[in-house]
LUMDONU-858025 format. One record per residue (C-alpha): residue in three letters; x, y, z. Coordinates in steps of 0.001 Angstrom, whole numbers, plus 524288, in hexadecimal, padded with zeros to 5 digits. Example, Ala and Ser with C-alpha at 12.3 -4.5 7.8 and 13.67 -1.06 7.14 Angstrom:
<atoms>
ALA8300C7EE6C81E78;SER835667FBDC81BE4;
</atoms>
This chain:
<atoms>
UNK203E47198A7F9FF;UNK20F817203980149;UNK21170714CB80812;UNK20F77709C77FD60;UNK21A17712047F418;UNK223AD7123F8010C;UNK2218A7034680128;UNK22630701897F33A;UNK23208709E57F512;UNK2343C7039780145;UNK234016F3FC7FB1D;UNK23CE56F94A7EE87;UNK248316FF237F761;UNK246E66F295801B2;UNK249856E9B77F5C5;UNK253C96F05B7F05D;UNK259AF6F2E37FF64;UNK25A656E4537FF1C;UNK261186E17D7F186;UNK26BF66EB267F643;UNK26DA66E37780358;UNK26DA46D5E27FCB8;UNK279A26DA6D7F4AA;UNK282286DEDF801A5;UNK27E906D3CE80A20;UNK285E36C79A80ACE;UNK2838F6BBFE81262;UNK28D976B80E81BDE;UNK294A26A91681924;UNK28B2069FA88206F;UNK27F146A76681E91;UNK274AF6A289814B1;UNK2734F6ABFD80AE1;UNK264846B27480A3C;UNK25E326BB6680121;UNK25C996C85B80567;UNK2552D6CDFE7FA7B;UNK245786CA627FE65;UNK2391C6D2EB7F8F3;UNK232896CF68806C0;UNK240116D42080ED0;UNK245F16E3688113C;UNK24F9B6E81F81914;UNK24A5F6EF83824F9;UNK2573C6F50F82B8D;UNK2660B6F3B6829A7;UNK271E96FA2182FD5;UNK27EEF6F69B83782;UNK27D466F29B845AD;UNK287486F0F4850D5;UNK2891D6E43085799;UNK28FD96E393863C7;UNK2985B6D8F886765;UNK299D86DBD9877AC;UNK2A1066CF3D87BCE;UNK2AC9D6D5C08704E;UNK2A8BE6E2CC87378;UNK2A7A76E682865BB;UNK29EE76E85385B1C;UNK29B366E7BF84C77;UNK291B46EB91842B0;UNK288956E3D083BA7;UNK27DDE6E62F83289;UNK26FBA6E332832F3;UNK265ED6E2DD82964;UNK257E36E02E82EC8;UNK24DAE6DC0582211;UNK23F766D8FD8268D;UNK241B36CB6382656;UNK251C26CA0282931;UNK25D126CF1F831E8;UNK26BC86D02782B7E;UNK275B46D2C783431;UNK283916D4A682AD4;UNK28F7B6DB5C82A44;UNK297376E3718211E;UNK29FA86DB5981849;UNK2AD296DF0E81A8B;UNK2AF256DB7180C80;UNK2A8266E64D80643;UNK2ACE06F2D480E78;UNK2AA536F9E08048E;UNK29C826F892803F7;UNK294AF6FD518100D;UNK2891F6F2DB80BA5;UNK28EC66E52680B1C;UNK28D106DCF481647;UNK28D216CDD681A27;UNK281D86C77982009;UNK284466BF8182D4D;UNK277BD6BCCC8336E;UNK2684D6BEB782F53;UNK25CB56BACC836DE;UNK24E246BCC783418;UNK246626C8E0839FC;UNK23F616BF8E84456;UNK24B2D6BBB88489E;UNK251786C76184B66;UNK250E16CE5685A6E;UNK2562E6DC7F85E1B;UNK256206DD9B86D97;UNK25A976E4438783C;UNK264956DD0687EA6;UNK269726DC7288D7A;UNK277446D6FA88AA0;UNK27D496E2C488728;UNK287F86E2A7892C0;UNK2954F6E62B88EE7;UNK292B76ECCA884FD;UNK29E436F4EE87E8C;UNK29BB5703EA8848E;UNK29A10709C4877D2;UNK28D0C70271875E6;UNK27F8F7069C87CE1;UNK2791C6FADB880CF;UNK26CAA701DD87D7B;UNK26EF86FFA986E92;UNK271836F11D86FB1;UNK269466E73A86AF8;UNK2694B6DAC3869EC;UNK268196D5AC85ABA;UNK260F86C79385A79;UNK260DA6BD5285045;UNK258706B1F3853DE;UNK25B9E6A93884844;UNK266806AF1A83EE3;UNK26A3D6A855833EA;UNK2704D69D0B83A36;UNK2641169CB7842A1;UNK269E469FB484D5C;UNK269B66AA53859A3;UNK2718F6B5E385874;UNK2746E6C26785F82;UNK27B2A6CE1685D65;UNK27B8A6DB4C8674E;UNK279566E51685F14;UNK27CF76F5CA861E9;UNK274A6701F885B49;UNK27BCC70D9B85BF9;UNK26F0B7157085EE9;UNK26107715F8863F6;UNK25AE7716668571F;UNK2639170BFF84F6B;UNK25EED7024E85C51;UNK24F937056E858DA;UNK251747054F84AA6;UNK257E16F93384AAC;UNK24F216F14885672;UNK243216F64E84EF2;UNK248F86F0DA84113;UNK24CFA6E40984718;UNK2413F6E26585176;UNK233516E9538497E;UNK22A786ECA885239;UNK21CCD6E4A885463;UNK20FB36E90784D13;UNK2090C6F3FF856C3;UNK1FA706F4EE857FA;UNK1F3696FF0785033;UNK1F0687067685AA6;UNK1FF0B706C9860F2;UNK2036370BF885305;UNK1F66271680854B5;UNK1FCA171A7686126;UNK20B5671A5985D6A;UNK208137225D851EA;UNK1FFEA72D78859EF;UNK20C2372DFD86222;UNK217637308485943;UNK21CF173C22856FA;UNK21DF97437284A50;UNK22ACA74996843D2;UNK22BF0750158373E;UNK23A9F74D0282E94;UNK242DA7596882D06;UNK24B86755BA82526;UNK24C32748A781C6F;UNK2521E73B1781EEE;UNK254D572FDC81662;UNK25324721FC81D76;UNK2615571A0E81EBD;UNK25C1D70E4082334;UNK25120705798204A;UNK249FA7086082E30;UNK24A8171A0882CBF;UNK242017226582779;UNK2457472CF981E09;UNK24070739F881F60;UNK23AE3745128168B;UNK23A00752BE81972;UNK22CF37553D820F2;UNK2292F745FC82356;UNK221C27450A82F8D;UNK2272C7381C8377F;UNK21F5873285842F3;UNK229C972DE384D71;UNK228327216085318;UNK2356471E9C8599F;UNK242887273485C4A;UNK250127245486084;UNK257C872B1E86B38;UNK2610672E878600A;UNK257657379E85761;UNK2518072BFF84D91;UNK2439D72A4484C90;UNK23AC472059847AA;UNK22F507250183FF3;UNK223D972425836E2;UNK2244972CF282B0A;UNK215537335D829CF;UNK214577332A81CBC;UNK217D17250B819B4;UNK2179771CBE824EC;UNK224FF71A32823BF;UNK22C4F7174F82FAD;UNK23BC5719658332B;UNK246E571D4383B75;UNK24AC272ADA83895;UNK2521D7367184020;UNK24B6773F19848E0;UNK2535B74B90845AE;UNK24E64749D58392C;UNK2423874E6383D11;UNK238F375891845B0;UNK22E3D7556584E9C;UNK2237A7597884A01;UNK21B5D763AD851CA;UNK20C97761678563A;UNK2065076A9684CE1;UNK20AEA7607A843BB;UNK201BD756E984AA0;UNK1F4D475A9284B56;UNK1EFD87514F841F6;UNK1F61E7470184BB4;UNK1E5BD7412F84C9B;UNK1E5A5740F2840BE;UNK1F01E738F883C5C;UNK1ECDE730198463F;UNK1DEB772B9184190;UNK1E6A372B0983400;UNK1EF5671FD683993;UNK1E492719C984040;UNK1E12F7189583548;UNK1EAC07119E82EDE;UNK1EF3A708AC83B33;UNK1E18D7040083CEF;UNK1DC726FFA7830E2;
</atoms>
């Protein structure tokens, strides 16, 4: 029940995400216009990224919007300073064709940039069906997962490497609350108990919310570990998910 009342909530504030978007986008000149607004489509992650240009030793921001079925890559329109939220389309691509990798050809590199949070951003077949490229820089550990696992989702697992996963995560409990900024955190509530699946060298973590299922980035400090008295049932739970992963 939990879950099928999260899903409603969830589909109303993904369709009204992407009536909001559809009035600050605008399509560059030579780019076929497209309609953004699709029941079937929602936007998965969105923020400002840093390309770097090495040959110019420079760089510049542009912003990407990942849907489950499209990539956007746009920039601010210099025409509407005033509003934070308008921006001009240059380039989309489909999902399929879209490739986040580590990349060898990072020499040269200005030294204010770690090559360890470079990647390079793929588009197989943009909108002029061509091949394009662009070296992009994360300012942290955690913005280079949360983006690589937005732009590349992981493959299906086998039931029992999700039994095993799950038997091996760690527990925390929230201290004090959080409110999700972007599409791919979790918010927190007093006393939630999270299951930790991944964690940053810069204090994120990425979790599974007991009660729900609900899964996020969040930050660590937010929370406590929780101690092993607060475990026993640990046998329990897991014939419980058993349970529900082998059905």
């Amino acid at each position: 029940v939990v879950h099928d009342c999260n899903e409603g909530v969830r589909s109303v504030e993904r369709m009204e995400e992407l009536m909001q978007l559809s009035k600050h986008l605008k399509f560059d000149r030579g780019i076929k216009t497209m309609p953004l607004y699709s029941s079937s489509r929602w936007l998965v992650k969105k923020g400002k990224l840093t390309e770097l240009k090495p040959e110019y030793f420079n760089s510049r921001s542009i912003y990407v919007f990942i849907f489950n079925d499209m990539l956007f890559l746009a920039r601010k329109r210099r025409l509407f300073p005033q509003h934070a939220e308008r921006y001009l389309l240059l380039d989309h691509c489909t999902r399929e064709n879209v490739r986040l990798m580590n990349t060898e050809a990072l020499l040269h590199l200005p030294d204010k940039f770690s090559a360890g949070f470079c990647m390079l951003l793929t588009l197989l077949s943009n909108h002029k069906q061509k091949k394009i490229s662009k070296l992009i820089y994360f300012t942290c550990e955690s913005d280079r997962h949360r983006w690589t696992e937005a732009l590349n989702p992981p493959q299906p697992e086998r039931t029992s490497q999700i039994i095993k996963k799950i038997e091996d995560w760690p527990q925390v409990v929230v201290k004090w609350s959080y409110t999700a900024k972007q599409n791919d955190e979790l918010s927190l509530e007093v006393s939630d108990i999270i299951n930790v699946i991944n964690k940053s060298s810069d204090g994120w973590y990425q979790g599974e919310r007991v009660r729900d299922g609900e899964k996020g980035w969040f930050p660590g400090n937010y929370t406590v570990a929780l101690v092993p008295e607060f475990m026993r049932n640990r046998a329990n739970d897991r014939h419980a998910i058993m349970s529900v992963y082998c059905v």
